[in-house]
N, CA, C, O and CB atoms as a CASP TS submission, in Angstrom:
PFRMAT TS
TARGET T0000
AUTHOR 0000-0000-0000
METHOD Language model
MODEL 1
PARENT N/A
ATOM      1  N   UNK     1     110.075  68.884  32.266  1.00  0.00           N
ATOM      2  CA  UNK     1     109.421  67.682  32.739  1.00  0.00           C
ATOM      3  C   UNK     1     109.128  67.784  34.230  1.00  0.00           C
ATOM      4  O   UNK     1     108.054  67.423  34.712  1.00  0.00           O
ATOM      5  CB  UNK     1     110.281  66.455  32.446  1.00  0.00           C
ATOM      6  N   UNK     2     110.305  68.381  35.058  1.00  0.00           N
ATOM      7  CA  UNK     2     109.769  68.272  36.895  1.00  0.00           C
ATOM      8  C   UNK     2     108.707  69.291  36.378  1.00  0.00           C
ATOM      9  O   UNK     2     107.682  68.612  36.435  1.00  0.00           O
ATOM     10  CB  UNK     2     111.097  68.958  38.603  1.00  0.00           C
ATOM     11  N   UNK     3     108.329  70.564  35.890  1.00  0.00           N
ATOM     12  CA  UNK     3     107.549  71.485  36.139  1.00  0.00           C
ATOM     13  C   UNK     3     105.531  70.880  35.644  1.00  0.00           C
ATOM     14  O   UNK     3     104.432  71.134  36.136  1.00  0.00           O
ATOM     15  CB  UNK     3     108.374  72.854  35.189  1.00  0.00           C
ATOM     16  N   UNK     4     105.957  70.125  34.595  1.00  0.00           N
ATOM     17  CA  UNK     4     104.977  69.109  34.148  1.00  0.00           C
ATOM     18  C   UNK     4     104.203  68.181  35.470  1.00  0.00           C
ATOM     19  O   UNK     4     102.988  68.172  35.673  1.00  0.00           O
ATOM     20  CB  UNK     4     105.864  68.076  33.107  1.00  0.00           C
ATOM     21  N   UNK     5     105.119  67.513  36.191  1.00  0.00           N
ATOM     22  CA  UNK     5     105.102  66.866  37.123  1.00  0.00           C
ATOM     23  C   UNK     5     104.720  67.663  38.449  1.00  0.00           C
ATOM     24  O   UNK     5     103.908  67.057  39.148  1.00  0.00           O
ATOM     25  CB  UNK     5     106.232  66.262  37.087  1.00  0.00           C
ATOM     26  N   UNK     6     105.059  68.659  38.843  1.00  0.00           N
ATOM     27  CA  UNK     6     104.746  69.637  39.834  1.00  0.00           C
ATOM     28  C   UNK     6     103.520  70.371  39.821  1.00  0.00           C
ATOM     29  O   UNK     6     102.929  70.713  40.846  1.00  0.00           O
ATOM     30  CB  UNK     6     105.661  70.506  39.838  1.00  0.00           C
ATOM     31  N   UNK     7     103.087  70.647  38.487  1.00  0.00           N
ATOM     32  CA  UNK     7     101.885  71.136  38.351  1.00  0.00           C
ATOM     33  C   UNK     7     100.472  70.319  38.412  1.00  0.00           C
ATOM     34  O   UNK     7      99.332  70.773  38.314  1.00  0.00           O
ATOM     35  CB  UNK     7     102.014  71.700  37.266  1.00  0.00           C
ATOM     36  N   UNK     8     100.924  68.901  38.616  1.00  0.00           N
ATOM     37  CA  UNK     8      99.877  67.711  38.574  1.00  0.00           C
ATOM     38  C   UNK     8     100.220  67.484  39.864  1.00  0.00           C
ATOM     39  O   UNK     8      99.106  67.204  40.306  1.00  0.00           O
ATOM     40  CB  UNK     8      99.998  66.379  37.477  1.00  0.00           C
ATOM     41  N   UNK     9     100.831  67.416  40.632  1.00  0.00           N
ATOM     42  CA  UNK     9     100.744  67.261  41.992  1.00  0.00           C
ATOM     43  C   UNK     9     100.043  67.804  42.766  1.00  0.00           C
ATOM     44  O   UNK     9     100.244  68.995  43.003  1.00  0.00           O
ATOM     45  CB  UNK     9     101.574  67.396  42.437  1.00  0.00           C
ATOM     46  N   UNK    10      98.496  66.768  43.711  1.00  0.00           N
ATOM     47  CA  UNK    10      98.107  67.688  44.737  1.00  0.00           C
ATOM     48  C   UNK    10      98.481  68.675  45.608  1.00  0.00           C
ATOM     49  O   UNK    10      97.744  69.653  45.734  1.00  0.00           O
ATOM     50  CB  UNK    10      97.806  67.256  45.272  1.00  0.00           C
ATOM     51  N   UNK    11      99.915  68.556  46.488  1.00  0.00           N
ATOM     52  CA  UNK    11     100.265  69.288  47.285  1.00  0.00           C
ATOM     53  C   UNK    11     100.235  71.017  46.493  1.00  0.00           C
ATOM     54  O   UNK    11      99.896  72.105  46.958  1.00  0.00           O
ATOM     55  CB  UNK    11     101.621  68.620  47.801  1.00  0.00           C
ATOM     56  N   UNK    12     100.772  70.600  45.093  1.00  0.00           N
ATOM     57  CA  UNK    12     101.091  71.819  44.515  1.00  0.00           C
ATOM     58  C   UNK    12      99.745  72.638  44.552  1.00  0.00           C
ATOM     59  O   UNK    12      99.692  73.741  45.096  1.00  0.00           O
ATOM     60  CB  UNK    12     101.699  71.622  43.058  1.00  0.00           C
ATOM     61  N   UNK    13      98.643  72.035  43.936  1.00  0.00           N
ATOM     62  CA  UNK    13      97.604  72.450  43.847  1.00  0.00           C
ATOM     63  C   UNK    13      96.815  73.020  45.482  1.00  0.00           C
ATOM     64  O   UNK    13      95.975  73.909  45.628  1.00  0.00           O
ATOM     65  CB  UNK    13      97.015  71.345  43.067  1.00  0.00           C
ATOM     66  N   UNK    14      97.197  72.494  46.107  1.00  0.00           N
ATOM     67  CA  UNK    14      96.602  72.752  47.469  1.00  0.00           C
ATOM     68  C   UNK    14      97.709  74.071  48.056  1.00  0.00           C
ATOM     69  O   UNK    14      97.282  74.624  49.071  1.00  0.00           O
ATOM     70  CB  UNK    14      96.624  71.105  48.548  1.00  0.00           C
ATOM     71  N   UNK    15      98.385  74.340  47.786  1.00  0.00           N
ATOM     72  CA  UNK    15      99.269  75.433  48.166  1.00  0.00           C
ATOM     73  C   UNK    15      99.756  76.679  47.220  1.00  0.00           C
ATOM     74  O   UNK    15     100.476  77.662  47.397  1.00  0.00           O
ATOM     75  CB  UNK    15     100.385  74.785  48.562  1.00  0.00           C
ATOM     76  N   UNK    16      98.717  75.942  45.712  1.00  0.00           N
ATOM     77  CA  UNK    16      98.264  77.206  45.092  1.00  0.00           C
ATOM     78  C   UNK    16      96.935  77.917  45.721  1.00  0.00           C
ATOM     79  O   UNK    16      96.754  79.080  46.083  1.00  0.00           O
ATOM     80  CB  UNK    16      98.004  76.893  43.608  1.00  0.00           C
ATOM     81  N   UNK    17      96.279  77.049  45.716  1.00  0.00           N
ATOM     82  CA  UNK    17      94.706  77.690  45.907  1.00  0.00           C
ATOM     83  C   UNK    17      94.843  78.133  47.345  1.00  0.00           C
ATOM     84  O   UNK    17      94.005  78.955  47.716  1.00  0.00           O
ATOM     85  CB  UNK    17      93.250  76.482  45.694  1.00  0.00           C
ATOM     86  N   UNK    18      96.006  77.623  48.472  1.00  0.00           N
ATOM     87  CA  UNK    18      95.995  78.647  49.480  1.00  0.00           C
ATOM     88  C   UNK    18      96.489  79.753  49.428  1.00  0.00           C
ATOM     89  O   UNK    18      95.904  80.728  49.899  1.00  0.00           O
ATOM     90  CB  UNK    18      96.401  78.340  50.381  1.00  0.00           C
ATOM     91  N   UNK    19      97.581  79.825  48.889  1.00  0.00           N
ATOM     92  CA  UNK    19      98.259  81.318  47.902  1.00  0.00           C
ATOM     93  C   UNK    19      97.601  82.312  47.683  1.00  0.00           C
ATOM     94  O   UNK    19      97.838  83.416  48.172  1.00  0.00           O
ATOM     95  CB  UNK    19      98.620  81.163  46.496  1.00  0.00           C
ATOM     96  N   UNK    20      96.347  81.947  46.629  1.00  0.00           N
ATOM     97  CA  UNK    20      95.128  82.892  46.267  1.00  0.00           C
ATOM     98  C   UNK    20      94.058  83.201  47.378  1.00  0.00           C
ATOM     99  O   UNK    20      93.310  84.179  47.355  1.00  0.00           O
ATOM    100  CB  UNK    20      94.337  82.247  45.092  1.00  0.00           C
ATOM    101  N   UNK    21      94.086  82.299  48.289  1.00  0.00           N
ATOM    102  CA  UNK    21      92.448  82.493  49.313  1.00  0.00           C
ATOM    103  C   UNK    21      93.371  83.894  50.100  1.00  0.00           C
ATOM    104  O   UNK    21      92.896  85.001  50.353  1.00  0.00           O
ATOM    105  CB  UNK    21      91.766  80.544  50.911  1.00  0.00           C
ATOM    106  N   UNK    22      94.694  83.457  50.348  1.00  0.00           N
ATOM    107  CA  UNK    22      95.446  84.620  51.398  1.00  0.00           C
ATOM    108  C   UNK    22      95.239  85.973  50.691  1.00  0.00           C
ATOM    109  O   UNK    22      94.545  86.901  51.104  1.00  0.00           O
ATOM    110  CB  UNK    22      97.291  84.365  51.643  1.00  0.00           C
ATOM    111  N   UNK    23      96.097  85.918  49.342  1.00  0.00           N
ATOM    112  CA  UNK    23      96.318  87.528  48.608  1.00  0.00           C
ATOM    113  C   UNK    23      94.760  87.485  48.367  1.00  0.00           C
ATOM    114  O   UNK    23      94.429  88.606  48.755  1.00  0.00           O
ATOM    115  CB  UNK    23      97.530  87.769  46.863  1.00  0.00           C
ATOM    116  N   UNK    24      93.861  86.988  48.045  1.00  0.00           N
ATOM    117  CA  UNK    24      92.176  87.693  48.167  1.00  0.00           C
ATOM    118  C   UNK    24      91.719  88.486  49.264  1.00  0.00           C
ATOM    119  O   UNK    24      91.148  89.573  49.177  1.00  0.00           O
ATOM    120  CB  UNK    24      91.072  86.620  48.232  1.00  0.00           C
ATOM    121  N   UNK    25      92.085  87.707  50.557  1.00  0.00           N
ATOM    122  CA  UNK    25      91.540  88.184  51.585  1.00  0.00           C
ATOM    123  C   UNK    25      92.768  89.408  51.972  1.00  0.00           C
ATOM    124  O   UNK    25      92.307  90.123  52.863  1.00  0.00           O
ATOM    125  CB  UNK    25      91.192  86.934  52.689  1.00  0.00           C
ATOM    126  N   UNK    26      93.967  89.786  51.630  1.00  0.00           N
ATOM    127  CA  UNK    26      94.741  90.862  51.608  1.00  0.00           C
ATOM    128  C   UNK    26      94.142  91.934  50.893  1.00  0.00           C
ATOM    129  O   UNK    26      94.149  93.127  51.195  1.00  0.00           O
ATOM    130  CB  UNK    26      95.939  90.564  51.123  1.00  0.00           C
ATOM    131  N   UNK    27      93.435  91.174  49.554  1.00  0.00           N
ATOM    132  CA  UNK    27      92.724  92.465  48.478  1.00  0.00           C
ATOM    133  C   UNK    27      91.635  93.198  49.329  1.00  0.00           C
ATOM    134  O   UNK    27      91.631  94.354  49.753  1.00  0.00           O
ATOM    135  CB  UNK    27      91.808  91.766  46.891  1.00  0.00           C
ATOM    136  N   UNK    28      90.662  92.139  49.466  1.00  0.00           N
ATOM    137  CA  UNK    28      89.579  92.951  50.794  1.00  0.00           C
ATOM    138  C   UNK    28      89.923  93.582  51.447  1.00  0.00           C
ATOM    139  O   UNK    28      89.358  94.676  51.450  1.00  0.00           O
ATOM    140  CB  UNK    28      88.957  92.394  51.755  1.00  0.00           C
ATOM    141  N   UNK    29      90.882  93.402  52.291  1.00  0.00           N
ATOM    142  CA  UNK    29      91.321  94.509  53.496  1.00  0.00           C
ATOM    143  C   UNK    29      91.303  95.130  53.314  1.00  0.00           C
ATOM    144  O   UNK    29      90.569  95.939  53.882  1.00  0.00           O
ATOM    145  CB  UNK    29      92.133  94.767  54.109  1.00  0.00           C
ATOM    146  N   UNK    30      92.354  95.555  51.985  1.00  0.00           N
ATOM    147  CA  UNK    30      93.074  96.717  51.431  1.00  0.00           C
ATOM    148  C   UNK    30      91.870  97.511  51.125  1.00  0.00           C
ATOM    149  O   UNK    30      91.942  98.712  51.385  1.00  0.00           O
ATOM    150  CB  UNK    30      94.084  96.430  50.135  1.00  0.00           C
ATOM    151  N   UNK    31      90.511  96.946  50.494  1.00  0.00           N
ATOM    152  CA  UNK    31      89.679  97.778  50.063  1.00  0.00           C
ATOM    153  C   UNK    31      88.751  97.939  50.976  1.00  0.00           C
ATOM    154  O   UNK    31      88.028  98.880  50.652  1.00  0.00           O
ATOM    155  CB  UNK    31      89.225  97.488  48.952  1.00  0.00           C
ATOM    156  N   UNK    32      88.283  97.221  52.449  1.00  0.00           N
ATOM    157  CA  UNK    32      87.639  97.880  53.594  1.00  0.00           C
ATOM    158  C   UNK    32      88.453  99.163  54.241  1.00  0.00           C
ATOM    159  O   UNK    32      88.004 100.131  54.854  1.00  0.00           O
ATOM    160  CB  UNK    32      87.439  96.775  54.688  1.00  0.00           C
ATOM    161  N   UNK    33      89.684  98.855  53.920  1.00  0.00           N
ATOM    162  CA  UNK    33      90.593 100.660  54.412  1.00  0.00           C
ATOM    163  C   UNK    33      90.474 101.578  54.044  1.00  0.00           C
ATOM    164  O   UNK    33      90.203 102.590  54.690  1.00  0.00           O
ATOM    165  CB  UNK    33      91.824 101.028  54.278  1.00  0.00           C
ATOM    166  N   UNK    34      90.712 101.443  52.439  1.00  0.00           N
ATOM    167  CA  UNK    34      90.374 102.404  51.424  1.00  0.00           C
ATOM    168  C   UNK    34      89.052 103.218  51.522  1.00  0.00           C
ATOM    169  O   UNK    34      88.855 104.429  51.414  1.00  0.00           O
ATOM    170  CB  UNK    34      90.360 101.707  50.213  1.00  0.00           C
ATOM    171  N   UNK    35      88.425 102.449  51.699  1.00  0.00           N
ATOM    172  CA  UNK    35      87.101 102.973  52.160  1.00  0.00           C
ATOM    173  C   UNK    35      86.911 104.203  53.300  1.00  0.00           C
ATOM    174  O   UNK    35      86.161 105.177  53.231  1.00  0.00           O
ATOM    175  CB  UNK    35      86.433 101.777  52.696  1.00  0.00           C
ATOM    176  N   UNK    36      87.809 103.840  54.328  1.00  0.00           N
ATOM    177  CA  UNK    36      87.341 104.733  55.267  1.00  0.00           C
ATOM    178  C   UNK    36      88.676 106.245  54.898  1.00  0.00           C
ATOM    179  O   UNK    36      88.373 107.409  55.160  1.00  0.00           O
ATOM    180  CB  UNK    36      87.373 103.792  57.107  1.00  0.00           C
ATOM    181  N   UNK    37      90.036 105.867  54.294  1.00  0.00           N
ATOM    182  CA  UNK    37      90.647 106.779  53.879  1.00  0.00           C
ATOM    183  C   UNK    37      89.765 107.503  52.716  1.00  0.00           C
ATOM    184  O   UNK    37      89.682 108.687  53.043  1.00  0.00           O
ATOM    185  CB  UNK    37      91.914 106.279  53.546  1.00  0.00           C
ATOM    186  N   UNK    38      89.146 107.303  51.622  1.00  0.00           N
ATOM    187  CA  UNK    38      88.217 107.897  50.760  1.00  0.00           C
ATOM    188  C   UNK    38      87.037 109.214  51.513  1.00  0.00           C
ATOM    189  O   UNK    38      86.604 110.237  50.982  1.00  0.00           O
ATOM    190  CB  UNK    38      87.404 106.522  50.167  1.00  0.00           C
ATOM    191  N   UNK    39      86.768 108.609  53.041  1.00  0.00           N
ATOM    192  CA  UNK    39      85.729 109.469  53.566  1.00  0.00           C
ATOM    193  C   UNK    39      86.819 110.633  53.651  1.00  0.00           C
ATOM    194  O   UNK    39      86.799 111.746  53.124  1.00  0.00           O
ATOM    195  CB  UNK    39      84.863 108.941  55.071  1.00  0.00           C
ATOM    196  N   UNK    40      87.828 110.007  54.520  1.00  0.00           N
ATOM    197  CA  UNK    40      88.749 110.838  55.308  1.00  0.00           C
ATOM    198  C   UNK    40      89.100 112.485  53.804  1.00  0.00           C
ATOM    199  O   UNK    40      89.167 113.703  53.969  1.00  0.00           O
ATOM    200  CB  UNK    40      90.566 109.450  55.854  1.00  0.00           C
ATOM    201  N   UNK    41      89.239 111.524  52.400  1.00  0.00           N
ATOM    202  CA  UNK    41      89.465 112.441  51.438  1.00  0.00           C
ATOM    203  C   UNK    41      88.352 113.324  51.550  1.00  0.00           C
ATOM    204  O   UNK    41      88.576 114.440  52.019  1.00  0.00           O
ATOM    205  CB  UNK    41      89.641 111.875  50.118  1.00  0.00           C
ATOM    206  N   UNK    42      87.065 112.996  51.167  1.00  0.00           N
ATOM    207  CA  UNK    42      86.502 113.611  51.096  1.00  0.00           C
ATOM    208  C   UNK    42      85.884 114.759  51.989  1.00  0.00           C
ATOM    209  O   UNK    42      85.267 115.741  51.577  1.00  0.00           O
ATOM    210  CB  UNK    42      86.149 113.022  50.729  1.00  0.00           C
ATOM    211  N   UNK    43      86.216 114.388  53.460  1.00  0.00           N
ATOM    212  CA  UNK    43      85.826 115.797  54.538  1.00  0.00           C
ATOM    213  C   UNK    43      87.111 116.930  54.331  1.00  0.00           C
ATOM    214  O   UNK    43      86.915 118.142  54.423  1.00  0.00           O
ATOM    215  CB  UNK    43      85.792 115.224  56.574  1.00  0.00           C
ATOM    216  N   UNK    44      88.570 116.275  54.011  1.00  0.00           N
ATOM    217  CA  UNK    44      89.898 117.241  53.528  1.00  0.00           C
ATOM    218  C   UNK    44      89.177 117.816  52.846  1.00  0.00           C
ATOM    219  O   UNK    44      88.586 118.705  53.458  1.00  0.00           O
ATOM    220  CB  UNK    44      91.265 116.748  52.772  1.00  0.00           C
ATOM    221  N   UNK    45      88.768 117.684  51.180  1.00  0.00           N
ATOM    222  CA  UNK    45      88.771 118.207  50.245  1.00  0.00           C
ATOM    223  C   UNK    45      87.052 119.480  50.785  1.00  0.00           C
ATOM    224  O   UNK    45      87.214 120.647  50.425  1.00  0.00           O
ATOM    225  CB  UNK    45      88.843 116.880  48.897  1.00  0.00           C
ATOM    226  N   UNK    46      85.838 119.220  51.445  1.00  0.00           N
ATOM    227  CA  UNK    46      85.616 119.933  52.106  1.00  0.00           C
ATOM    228  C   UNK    46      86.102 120.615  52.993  1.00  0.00           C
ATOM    229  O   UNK    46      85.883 121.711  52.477  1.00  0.00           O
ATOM    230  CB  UNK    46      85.122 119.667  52.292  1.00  0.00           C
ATOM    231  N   UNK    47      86.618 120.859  53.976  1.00  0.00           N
ATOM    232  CA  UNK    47      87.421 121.738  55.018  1.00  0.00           C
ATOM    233  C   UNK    47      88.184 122.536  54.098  1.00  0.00           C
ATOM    234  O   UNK    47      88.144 123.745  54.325  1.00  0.00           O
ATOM    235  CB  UNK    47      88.420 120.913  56.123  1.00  0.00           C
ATOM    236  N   UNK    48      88.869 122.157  53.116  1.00  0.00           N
ATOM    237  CA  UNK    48      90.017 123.178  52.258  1.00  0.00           C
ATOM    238  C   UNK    48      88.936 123.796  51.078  1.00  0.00           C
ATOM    239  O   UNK    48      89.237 124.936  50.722  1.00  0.00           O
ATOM    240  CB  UNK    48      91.647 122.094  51.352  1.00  0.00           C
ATOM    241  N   UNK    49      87.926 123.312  50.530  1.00  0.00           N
ATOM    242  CA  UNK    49      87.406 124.370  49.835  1.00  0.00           C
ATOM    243  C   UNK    49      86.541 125.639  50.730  1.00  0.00           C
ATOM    244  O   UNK    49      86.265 126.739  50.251  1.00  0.00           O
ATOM    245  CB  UNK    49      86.514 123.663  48.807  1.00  0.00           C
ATOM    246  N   UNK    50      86.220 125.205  52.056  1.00  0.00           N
ATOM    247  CA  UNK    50      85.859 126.462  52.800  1.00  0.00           C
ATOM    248  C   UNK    50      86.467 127.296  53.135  1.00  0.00           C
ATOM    249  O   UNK    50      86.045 128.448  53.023  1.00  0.00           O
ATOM    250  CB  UNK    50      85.442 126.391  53.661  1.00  0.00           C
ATOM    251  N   UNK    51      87.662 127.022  53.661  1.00  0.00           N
ATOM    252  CA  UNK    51      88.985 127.516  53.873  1.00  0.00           C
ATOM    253  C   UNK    51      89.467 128.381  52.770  1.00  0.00           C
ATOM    254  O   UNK    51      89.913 129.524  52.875  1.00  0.00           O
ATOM    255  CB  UNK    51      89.900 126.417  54.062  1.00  0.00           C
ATOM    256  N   UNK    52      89.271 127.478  51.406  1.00  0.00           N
ATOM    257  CA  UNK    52      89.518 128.869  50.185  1.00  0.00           C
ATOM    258  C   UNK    52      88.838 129.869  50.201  1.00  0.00           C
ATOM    259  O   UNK    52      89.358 130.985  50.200  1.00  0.00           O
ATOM    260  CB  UNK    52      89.300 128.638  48.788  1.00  0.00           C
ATOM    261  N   UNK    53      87.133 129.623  50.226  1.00  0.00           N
ATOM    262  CA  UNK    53      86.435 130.169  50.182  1.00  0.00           C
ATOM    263  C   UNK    53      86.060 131.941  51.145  1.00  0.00           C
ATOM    264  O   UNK    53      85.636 133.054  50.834  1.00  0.00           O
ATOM    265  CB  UNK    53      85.890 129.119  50.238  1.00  0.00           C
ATOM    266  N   UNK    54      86.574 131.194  52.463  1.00  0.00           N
ATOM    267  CA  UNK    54      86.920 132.048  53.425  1.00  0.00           C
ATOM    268  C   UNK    54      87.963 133.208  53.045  1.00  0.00           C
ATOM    269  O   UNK    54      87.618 134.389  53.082  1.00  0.00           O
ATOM    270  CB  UNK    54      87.392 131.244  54.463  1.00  0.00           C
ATOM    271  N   UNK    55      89.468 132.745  52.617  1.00  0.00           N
ATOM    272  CA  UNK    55      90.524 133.523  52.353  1.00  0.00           C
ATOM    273  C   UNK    55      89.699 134.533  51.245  1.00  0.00           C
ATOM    274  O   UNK    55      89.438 135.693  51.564  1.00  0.00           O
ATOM    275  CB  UNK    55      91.917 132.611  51.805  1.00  0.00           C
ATOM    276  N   UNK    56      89.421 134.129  50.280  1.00  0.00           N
ATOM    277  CA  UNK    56      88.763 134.720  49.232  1.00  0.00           C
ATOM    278  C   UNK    56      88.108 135.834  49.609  1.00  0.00           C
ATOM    279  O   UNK    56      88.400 136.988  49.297  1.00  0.00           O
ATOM    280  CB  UNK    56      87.934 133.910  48.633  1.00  0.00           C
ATOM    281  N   UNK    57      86.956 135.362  50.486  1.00  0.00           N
ATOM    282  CA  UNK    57      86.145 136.535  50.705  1.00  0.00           C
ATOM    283  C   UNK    57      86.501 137.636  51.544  1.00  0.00           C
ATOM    284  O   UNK    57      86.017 138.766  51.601  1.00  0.00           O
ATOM    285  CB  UNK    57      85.059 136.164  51.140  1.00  0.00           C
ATOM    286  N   UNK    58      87.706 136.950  52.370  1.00  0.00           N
ATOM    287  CA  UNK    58      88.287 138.303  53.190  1.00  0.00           C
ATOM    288  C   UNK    58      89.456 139.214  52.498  1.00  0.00           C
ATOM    289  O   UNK    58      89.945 140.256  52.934  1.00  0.00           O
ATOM    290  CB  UNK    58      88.966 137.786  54.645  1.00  0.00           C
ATOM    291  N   UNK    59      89.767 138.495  51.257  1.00  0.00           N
ATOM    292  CA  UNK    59      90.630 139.453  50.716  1.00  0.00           C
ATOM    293  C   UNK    59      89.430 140.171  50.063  1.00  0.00           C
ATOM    294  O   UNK    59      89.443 141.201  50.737  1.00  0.00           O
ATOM    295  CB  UNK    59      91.907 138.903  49.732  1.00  0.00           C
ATOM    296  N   UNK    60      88.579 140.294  49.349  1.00  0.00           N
ATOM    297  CA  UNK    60      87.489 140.602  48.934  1.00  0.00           C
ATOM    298  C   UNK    60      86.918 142.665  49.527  1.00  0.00           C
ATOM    299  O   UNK    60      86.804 143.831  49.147  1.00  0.00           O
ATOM    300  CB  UNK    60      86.573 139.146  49.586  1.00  0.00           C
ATOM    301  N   UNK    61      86.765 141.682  50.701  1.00  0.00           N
ATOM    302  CA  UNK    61      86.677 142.509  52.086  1.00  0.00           C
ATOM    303  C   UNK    61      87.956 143.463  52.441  1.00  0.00           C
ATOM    304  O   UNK    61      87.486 144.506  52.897  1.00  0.00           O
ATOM    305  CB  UNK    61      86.535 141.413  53.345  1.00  0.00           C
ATOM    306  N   UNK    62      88.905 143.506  52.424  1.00  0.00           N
ATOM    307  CA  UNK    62      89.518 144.221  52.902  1.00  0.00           C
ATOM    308  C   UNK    62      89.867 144.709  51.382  1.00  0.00           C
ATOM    309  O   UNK    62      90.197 145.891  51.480  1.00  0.00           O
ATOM    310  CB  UNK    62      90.445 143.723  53.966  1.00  0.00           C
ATOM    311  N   UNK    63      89.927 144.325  50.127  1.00  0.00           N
ATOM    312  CA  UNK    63      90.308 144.962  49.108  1.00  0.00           C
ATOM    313  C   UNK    63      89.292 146.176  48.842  1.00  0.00           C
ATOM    314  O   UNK    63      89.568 147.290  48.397  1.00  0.00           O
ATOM    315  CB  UNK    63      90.452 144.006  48.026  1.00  0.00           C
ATOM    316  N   UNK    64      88.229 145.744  49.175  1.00  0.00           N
ATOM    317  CA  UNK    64      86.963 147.314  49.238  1.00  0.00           C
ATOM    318  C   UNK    64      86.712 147.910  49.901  1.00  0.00           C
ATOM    319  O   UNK    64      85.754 148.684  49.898  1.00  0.00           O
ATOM    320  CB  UNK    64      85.795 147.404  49.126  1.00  0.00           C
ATOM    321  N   UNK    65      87.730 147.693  50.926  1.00  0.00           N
ATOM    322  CA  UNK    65      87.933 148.596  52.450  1.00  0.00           C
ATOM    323  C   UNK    65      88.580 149.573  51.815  1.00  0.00           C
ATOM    324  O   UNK    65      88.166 150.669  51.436  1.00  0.00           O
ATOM    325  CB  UNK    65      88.902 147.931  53.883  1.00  0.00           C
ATOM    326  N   UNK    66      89.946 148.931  51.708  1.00  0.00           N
ATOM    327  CA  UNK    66      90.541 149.932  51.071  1.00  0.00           C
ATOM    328  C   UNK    66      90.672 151.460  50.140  1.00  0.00           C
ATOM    329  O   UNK    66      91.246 152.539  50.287  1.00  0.00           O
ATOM    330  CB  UNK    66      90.784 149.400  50.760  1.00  0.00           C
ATOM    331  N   UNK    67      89.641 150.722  48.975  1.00  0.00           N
ATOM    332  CA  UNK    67      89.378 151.005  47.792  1.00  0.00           C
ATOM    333  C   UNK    67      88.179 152.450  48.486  1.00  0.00           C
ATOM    334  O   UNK    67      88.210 153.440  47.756  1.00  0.00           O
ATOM    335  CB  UNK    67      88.766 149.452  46.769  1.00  0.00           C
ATOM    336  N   UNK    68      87.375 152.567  49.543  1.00  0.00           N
ATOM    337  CA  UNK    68      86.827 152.923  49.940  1.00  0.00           C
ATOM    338  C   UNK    68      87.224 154.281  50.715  1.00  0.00           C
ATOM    339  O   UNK    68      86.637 155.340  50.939  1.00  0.00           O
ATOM    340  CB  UNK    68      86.456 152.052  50.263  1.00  0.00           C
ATOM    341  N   UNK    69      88.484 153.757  51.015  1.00  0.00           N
ATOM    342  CA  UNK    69      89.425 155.117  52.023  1.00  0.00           C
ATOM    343  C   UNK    69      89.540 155.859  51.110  1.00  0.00           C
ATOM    344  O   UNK    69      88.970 156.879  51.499  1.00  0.00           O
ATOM    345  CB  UNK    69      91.056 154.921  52.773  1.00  0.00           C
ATOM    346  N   UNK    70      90.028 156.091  49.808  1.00  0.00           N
ATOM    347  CA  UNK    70      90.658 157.060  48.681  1.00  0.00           C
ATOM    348  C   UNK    70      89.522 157.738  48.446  1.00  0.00           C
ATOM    349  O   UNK    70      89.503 158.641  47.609  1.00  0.00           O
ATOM    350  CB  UNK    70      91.318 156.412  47.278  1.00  0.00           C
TER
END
C-alpha cells in the first residue's frame, strides 16, 4: 500500500524523470568518448598491421640473404 501511494505521488514522479534525464545524459557522454577512443582503435590497429607487415618482409629479406650465401 505505501509503494501504491509513492508511486502516485508527484515528488516521486519528479525525481524519477530526473533520475532518467541524468543517466541519459551519462549515456551520451559515454558515447561522445567512445567515439574518439574507436578512432584511437582504429590508427592502433593500423600502426600494428604495418609494423607486422614490416617484420615480415625483413625476415623475408634476410631469409634469402641467407639462402643465397650457400
Amino acid at each position: 500500500m505505501f509503494d501504491e501511494n509513492r508511486k502516485n505521488n508527484e515528488e516521486f514522479k519528479k525525481e524519477k524523470a530526473a533520475v532518467l534525464e541524468k543517466q541519459t545524459l551519462r549515456v551520451i557522454e559515454y558515447d561522445n568518448n567512445l567515439a574518439g577512443l574507436e578512432k584511437r582503435a582504429r590508427f592502433s590497429e593500423i600502426i600494428l598491421g604495418i609494423v607486422i607487415v614490416l617484420i615480415i618482409n625483413c625476415a623475408c629479406f634476410v631469409y634469402c640473404k641467407m639462402y643465397n650465401k650457400k
